[in-house]
SEVO-946335 format. One record per atom (N, C-alpha, C, O): residue in one letter; x, y, z. Coordinates in steps of 0.1 Angstrom, whole numbers, padded with zeros to 4 digits, always signed. Each point is the difference from the previous one (the first is absolute). Layout:
residues N
AXYZ/...
This chain:
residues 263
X-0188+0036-0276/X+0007-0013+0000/X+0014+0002+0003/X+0006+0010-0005/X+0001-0019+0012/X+0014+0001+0000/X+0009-0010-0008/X-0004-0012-0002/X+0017+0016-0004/X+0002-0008-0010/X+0017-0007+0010/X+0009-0006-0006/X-0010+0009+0019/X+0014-0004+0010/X+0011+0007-0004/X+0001+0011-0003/X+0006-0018+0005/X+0012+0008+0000/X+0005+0001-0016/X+0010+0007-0001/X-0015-0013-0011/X+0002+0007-0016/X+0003-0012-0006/X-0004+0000-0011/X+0010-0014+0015/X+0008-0008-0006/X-0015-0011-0001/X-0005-0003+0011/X+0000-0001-0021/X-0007-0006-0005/X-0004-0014+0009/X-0012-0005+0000/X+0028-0001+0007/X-0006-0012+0007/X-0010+0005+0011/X-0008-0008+0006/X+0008+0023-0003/X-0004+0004+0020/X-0014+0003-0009/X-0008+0008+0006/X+0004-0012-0018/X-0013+0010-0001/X-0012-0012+0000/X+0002-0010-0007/X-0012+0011+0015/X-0011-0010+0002/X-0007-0003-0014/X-0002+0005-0011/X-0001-0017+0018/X-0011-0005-0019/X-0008+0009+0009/X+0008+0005+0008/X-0016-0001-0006/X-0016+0005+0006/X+0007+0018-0010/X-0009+0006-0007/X+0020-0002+0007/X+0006+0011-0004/X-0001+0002-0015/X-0006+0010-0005/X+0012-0023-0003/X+0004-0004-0009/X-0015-0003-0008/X+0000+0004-0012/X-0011-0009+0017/X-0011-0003-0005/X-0008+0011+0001/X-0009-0001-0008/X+0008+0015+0015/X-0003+0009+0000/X+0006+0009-0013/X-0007+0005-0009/X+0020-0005+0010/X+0004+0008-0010/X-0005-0007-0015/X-0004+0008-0009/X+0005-0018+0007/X-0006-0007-0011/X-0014+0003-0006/X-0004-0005-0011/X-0004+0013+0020/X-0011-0001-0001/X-0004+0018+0001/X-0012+0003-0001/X+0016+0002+0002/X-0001+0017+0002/X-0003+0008-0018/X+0003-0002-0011/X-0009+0009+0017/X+0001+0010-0012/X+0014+0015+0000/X+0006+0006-0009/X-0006-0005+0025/X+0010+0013-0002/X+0002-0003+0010/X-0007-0005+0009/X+0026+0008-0007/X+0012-0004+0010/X+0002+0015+0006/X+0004+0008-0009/X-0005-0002+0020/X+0004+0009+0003/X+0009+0002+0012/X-0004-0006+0010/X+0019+0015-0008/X+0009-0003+0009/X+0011+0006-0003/X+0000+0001-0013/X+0012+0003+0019/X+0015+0007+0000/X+0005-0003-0008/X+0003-0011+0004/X+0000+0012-0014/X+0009+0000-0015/X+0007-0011+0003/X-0001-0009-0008/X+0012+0005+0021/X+0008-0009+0002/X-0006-0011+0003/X+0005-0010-0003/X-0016+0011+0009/X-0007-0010+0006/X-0009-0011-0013/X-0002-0012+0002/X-0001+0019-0012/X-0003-0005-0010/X+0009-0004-0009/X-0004-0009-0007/X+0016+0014+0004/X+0010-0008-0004/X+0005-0008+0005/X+0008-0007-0006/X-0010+0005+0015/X+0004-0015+0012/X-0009-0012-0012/X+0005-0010-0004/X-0015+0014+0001/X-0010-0010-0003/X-0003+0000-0015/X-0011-0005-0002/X+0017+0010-0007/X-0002+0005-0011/X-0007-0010-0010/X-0010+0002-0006/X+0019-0017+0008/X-0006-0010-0005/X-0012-0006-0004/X-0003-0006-0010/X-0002+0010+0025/X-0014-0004+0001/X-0015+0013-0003/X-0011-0001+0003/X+0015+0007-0007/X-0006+0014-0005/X-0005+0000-0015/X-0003+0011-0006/X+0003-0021+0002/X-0005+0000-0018/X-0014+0005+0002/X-0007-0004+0009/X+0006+0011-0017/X-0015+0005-0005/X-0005+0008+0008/X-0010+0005-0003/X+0015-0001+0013/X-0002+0010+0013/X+0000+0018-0004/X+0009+0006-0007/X-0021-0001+0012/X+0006+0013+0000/X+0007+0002+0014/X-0001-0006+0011/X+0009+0016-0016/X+0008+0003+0013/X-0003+0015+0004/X-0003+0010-0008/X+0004-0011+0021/X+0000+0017+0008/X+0014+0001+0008/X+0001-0006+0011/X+0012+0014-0019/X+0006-0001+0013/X+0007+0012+0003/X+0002+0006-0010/X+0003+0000+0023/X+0005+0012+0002/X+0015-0002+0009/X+0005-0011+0000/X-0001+0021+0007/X+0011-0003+0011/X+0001+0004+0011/X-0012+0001+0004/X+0018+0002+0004/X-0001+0001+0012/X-0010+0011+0002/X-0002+0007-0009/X-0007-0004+0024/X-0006+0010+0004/X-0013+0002-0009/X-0005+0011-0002/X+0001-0026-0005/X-0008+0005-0012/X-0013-0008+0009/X-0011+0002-0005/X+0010-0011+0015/X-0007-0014+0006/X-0017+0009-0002/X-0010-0007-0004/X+0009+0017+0005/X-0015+0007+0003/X-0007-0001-0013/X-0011-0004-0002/X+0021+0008-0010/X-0005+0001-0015/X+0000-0018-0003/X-0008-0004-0008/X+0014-0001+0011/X-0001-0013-0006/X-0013-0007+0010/X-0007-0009-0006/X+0003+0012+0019/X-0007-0010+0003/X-0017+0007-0008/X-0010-0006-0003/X+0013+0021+0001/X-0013+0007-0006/X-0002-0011-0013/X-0009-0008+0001/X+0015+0008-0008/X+0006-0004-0012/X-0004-0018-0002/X-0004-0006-0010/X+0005+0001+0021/X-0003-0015+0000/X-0019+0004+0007/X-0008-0009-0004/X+0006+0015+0008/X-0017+0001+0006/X-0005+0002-0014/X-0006-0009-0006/X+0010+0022+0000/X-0009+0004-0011/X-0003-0013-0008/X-0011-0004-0001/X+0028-0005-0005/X-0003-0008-0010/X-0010-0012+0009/X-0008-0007-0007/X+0009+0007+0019/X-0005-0013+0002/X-0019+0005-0002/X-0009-0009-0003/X+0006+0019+0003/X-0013+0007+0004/X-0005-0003-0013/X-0012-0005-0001/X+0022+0009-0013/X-0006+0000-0013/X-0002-0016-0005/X-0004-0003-0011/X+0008-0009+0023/X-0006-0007-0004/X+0013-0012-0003/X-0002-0012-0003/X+0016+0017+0005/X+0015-0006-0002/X+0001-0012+0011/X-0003+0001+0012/X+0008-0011-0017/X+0004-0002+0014/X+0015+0001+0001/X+0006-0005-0010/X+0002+0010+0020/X+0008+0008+0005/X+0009-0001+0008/X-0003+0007+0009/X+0018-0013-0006/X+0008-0005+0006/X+0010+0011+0004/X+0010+0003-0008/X-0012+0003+0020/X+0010+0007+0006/X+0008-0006+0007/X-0003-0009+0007/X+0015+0012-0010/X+0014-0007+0002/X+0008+0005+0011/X+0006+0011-0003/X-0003-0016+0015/X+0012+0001+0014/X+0011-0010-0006/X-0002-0010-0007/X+0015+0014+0011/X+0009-0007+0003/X-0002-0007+0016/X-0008+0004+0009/X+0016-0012-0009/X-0003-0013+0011/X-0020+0003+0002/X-0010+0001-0008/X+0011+0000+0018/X-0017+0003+0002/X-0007+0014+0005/X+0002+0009+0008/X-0013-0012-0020/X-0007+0013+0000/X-0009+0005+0017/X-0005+0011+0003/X+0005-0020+0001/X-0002+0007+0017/X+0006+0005+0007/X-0004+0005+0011/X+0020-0003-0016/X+0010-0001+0010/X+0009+0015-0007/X+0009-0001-0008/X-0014+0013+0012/X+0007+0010-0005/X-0003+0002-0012/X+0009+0008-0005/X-0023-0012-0007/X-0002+0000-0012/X-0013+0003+0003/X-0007+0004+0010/X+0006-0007-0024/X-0018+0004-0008/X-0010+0001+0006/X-0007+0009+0001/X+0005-0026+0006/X-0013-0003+0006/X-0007+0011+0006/X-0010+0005-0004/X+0017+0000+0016/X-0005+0010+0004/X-0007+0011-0003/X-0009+0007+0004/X+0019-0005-0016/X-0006+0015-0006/X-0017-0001-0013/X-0009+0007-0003/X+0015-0019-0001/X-0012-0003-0008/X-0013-0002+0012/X-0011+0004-0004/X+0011-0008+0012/X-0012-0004+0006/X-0005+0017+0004/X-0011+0003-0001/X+0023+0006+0006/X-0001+0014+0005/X-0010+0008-0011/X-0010+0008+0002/X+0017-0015-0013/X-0003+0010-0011/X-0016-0005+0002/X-0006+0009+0005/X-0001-0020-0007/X-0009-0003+0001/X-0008+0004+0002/X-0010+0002-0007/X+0010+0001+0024/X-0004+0001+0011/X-0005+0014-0001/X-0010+0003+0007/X+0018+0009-0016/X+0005+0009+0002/X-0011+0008-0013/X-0002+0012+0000/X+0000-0018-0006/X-0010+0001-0013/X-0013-0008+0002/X-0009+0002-0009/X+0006-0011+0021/X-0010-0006+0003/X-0007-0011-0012/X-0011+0000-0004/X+0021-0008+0000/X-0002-0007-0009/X-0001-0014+0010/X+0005+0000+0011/X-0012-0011-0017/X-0007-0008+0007/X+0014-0012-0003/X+0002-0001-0012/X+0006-0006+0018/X+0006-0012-0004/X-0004-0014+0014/X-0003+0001+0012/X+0006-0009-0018/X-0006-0009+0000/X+0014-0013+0003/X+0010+0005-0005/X-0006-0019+0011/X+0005-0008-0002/X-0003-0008-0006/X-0012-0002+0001/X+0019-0007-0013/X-0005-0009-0004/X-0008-0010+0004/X+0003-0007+0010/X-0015+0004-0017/X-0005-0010+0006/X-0010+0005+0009/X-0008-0008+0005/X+0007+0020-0003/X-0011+0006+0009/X-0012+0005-0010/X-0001+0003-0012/X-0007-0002+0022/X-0019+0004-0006/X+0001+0013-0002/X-0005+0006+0009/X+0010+0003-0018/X-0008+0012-0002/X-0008+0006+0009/X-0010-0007+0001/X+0009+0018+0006/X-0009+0007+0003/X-0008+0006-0010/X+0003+0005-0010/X-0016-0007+0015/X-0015+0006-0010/X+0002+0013+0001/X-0001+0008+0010/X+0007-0005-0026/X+0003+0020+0001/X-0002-0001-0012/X+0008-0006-0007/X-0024+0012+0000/X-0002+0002-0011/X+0008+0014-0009/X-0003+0011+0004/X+0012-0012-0013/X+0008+0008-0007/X+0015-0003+0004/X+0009-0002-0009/X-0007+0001+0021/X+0010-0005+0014/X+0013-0012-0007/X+0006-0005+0009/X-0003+0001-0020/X+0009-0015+0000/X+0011+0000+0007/X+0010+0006-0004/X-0011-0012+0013/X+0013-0006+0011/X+0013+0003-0009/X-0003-0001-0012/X+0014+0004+0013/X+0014-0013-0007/X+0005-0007+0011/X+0002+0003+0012/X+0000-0018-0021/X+0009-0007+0008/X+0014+0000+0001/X+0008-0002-0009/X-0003+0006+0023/X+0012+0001+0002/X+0001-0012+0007/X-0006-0005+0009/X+0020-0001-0019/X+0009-0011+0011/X+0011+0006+0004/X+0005+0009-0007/X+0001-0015+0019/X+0014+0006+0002/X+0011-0010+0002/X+0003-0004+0011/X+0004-0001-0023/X+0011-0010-0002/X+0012+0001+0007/X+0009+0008-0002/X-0009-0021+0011/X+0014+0003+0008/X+0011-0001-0010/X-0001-0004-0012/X+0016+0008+0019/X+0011-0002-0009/X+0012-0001+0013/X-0001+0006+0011/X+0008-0012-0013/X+0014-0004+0005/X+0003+0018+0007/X-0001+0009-0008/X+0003-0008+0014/X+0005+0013+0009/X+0014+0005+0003/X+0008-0006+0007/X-0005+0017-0012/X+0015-0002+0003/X+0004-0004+0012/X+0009-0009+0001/X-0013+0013+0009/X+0006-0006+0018/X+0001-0015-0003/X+0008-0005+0008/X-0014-0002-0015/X-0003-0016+0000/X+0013-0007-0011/X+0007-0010+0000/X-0008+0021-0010/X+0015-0005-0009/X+0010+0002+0007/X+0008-0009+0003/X-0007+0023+0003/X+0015+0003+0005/X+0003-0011+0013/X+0012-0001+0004/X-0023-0005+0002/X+0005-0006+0010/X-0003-0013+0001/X-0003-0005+0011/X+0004+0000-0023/X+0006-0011-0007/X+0010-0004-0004/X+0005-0011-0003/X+0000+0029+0003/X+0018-0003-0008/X+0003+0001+0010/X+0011-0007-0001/X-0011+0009+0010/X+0008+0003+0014/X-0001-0011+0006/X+0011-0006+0001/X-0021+0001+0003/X-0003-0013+0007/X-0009-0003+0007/X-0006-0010-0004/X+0002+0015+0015/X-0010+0000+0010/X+0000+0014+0007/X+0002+0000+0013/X-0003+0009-0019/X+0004+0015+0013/X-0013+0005+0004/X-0002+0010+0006/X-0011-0019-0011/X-0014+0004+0002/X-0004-0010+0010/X-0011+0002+0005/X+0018-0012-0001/X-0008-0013+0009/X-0013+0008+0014/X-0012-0001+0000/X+0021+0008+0007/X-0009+0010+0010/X-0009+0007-0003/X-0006-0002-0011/X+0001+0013+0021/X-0008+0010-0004/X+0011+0014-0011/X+0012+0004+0000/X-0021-0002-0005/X+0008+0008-0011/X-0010+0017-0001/X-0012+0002+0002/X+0016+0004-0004/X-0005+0018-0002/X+0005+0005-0016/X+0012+0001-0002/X-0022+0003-0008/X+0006+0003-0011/X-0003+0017-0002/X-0012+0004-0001/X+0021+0004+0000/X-0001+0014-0003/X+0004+0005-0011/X+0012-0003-0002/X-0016+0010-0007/X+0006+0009-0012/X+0004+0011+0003/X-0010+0007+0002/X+0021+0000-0001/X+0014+0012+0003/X-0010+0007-0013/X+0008+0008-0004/X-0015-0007-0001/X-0002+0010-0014/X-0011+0012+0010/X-0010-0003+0006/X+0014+0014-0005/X-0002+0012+0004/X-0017+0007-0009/X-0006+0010+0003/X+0004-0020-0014/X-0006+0010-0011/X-0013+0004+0005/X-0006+0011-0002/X-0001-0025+0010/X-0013+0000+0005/X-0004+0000+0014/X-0010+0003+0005/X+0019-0008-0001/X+0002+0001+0020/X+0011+0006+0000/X+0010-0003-0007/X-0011+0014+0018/X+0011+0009+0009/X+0010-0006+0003/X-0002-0011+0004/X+0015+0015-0004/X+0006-0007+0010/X-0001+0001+0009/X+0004-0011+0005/X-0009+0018+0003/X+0000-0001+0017/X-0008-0014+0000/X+0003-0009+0009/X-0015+0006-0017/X-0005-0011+0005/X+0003-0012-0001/X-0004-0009+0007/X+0017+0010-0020/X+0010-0011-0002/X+0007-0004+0011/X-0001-0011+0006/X+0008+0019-0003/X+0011-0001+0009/X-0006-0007+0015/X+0004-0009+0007/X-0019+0019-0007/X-0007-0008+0015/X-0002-0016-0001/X+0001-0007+0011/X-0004+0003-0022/X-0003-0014-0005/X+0016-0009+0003/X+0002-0009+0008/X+0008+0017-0019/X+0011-0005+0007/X+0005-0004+0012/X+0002-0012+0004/X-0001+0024+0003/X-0001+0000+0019/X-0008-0007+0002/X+0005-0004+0010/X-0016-0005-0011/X-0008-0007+0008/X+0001-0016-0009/X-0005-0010+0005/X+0011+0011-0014/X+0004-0013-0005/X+0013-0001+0005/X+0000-0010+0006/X+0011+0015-0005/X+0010-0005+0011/X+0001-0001+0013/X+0009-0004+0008/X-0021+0009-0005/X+0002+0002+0021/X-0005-0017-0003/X+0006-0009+0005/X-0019+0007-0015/X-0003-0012+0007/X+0003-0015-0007/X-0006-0010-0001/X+0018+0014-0003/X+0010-0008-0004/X-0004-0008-0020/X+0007-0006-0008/X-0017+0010+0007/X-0004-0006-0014/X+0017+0001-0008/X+0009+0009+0000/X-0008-0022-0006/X+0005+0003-0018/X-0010+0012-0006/X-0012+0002+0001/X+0020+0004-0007/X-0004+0013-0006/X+0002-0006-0014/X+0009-0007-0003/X-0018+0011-0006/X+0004+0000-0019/X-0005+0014-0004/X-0010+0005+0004/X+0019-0001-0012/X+0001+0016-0004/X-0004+0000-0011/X+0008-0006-0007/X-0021+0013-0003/X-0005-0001-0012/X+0010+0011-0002/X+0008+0003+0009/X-0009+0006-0027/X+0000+0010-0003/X+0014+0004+0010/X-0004+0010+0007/X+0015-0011-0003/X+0008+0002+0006/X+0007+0017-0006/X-0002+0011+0005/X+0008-0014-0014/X+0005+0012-0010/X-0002+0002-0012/X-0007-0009-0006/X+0011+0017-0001/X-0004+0009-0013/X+0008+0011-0002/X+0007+0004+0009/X-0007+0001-0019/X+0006+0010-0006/X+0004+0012+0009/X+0010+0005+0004/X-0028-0003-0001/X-0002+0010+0000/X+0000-0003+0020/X+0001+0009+0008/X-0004-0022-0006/X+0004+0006+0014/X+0009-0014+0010/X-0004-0011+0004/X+0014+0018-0004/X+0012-0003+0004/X+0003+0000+0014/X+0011-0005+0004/X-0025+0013+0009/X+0013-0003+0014/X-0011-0012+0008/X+0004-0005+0011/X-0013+0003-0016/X-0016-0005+0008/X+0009-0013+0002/X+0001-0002+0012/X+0007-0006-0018/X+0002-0009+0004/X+0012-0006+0012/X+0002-0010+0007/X+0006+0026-0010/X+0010+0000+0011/X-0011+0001+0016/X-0001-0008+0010/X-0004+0021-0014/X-0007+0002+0012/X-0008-0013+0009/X+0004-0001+0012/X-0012-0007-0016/X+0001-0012-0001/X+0003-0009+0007/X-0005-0007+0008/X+0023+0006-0016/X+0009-0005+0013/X+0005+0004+0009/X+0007-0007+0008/X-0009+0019-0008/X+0005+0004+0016/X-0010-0004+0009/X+0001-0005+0011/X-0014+0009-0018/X-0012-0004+0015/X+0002-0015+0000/X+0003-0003+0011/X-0004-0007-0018/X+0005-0012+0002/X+0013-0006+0007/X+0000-0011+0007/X+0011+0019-0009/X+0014-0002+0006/X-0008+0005+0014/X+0006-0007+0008/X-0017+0016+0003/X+0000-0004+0010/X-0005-0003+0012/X+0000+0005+0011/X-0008-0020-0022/X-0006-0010+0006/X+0008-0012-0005/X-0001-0012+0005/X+0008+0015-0012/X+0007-0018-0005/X+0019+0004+0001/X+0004+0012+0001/X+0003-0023+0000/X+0014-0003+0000/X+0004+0005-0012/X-0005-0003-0010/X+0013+0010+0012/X+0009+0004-0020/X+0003-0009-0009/X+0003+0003-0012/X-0004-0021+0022/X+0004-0009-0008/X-0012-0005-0008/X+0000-0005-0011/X-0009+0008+0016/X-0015-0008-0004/X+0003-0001-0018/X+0004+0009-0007/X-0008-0023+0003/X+0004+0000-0017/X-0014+0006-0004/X-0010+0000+0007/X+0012+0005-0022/X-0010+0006-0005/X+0001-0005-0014/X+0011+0000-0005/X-0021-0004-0001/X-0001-0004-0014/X-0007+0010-0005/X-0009+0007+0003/X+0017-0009-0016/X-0001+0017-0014/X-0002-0008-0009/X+0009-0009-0002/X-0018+0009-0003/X-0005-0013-0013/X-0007+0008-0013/X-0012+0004+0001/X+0021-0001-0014/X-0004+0009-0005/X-0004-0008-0014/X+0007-0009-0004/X-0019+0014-0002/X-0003-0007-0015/X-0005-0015+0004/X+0000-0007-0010/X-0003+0001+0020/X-0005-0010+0005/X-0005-0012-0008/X-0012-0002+0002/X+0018-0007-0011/X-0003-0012-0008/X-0008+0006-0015/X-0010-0004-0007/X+0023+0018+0005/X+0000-0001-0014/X+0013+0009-0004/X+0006+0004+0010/X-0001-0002-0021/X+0009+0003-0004/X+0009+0008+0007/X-0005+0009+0007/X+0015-0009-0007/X+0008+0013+0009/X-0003-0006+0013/X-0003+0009+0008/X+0002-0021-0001/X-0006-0004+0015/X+0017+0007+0004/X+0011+0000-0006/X-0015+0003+0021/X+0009+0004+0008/X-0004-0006+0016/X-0010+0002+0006/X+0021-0008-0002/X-0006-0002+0016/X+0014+0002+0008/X+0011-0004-0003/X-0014+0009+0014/X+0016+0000+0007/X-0011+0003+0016/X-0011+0004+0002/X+0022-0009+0007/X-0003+0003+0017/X+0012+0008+0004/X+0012-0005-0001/X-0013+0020+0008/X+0004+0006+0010/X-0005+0003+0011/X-0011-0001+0005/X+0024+0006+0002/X-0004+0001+0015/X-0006+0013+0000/X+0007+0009-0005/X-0022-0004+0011/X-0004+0011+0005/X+0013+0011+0000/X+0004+0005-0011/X-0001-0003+0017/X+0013+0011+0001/X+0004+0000-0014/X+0008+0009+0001/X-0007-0013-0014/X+0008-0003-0011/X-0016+0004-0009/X+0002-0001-0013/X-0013+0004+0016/X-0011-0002-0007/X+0000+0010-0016/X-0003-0002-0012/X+0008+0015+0019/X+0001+0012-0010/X+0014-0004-0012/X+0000+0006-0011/X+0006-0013+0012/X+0013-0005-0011/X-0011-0008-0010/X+0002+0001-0012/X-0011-0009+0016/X-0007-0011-0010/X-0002+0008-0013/X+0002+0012+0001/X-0006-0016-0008/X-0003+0001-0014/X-0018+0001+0002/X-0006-0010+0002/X-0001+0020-0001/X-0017-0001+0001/X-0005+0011-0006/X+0003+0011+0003/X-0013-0016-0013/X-0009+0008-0009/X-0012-0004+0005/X-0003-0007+0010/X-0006+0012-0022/X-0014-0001+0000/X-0006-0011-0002/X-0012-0001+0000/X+0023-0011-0003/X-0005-0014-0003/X+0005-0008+0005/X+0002-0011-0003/X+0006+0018+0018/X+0004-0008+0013/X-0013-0006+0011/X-0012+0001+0002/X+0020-0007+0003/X-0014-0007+0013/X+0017+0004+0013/X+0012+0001-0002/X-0018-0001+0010/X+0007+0002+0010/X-0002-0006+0013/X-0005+0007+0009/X+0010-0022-0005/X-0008-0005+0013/X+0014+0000+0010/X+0010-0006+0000/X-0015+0016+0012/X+0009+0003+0014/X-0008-0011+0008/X-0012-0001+0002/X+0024-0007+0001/X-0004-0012+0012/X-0003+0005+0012/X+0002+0011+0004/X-0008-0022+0004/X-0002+0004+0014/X+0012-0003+0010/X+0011-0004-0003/X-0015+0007+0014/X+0013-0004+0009/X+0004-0019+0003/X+0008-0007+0007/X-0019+0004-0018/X+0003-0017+0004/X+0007-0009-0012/X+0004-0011+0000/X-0006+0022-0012/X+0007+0000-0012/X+0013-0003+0000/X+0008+0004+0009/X-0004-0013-0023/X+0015-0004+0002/X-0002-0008-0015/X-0010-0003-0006/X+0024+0001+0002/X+0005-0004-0009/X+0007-0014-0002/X+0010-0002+0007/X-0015-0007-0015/X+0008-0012-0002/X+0004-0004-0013/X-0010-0005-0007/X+0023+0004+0000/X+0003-0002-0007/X-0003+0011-0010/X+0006+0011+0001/X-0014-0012-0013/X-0005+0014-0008/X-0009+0006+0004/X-0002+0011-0006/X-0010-0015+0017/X-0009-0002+0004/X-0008+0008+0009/X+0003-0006+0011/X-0014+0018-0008/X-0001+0004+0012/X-0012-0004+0007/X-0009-0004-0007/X+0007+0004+0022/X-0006-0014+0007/X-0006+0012+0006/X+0005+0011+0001/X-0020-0015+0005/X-0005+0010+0010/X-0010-0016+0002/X-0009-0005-0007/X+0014+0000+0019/X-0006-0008+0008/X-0011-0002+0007/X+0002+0003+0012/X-0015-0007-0016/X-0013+0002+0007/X+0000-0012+0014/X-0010-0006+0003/X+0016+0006+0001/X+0002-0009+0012/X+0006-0015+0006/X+0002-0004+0011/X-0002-0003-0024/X-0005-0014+0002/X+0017-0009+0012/X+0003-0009+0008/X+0001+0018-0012/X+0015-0004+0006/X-0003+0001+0015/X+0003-0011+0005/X-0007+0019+0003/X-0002+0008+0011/X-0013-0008+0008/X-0004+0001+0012/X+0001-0010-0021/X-0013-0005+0007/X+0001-0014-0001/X-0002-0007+0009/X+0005+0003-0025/X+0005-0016+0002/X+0012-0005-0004/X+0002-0012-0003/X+0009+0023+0003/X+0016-0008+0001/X-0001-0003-0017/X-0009-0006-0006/X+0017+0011+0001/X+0011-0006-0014/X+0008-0011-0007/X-0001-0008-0010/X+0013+0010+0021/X+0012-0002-0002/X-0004-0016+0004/X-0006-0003+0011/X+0012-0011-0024/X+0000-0009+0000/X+0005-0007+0011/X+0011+0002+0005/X-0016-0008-0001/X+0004-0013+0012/X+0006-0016-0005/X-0005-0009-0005/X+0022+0012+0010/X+0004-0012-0005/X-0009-0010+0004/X-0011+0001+0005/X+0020-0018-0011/X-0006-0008+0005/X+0010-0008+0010/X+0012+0003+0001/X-0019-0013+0005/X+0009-0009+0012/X+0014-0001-0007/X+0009-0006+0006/
């Protein structure tokens, strides 16, 4: 399940009524303090970074002995989180699961679990909220994190998200431990786009410590970006109004804007 971006209003009742009803909360130490509130009577499973393989083992077993079991994404668990790996795990141990609401397959000894997969508010969808509209177009979302895909394959993804003009949103941009992925980045971006192209850095996204600011491409490496940045590079049709950044899906170009006095 995803609990959005941490701040209680982005978290769904469908979320909210889940967690109410679980036997064991499992998920990133931080990610469950996001939510602590709502965790009474809960066992908890939680680890830290580089730990996702033992926690999703960890949420199968309990759910197998019979638990029922709420693994926890920030923004949504499809999107660079759990879902994935829980179903892997699954798949991967040949254990039978099942969608809610579905018939059981006839497997004597065999019991299904039911997995649901709870949407949640996404960070690309908070951060570009605060910005304004930098998603209206076609949009390409990539994660800069080296840990599980190569860079070379990054960088190719890159290159083919700026030749063909996409808004670009950059997961996982930087970290401690790795510091140039996101320069590199903007150079292959600096050339397919103008140096002015604005770029929104939207960090901690509609909860404490929120940070949002727009620079120009050429200025991208000065921003302030961690591991709980979102990063969205405009397209070439991208632009700025007021606090605001705009990536226009057409409507101007086809049926005109700009008010028409009267007699």
């Amino acid at each position: 399940m995803g609990i959005g971006p941490g701040s209680r209003d982005h978290l769904t009742r469908r979320a909210e009524e889940v967690l109410s009803g679980v036997d064991v909360v499992v998920g990133y130490r931080p990610y469950l303090e996001l939510i602590e509130p709502l965790l009474a009577g809960c066992e908890r499973i939680s680890s830290g970074m580089t730990a996702e393989v033992q926690r999703a083992h960890a949420a199968v077993e309990r759910a197998r002995a019979g638990k029922a079991c709420a693994v926890v994404s920030s923004g949504d668990p499809g999107i660079y989180a759990m879902a994935g790996l829980v179903l892997e795990t699954c798949q991967a141990g040949g254990i039978p699961v099942v969608s809610p609401g579905s018939d059981p397959p006839a497997r004597p000894g065999r019991v299904p679990l039911t997995l649901e997969v709870v949407p949640g508010v996404p960070a690309l969808c908070a951060g570009a909220a605060l910005l304004g509209a930098p998603l209206t177009h076609d949009f390409a979302v990539i994660s800069l994190s080296d840990l599980l895909t190569p860079w070379e394959v990054i960088a190719r993804r890159l290159r083919a998200a700026a030749e063909a003009d996409f808004v670009t949103v950059l997961y996982n941009p930087k970290s401690k431990k790795r510091t140039w992925q996101l320069e590199k980045a903007q150079q292959i971006l600096l050339a397919h786009r103008d140096s002015r192209t604005p770029v929104g850095v939207v960090r901690r996204a509609m909860r404490a410590g929120q940070e949002v600011q727009i620079v120009a491409l050429k200025d991208l490496h000065t921003a302030r970006v961690d591991m709980e940045t979102t990063v969205f590079v405009g397209s070439r049709t991208s632009s700025l109004y007021a606090d605001f950044m705009i990536t226009p899906r057409g409507y101007a170009q086809k049926y005109g804007l700009h008010r028409k006095e009267g007699p």
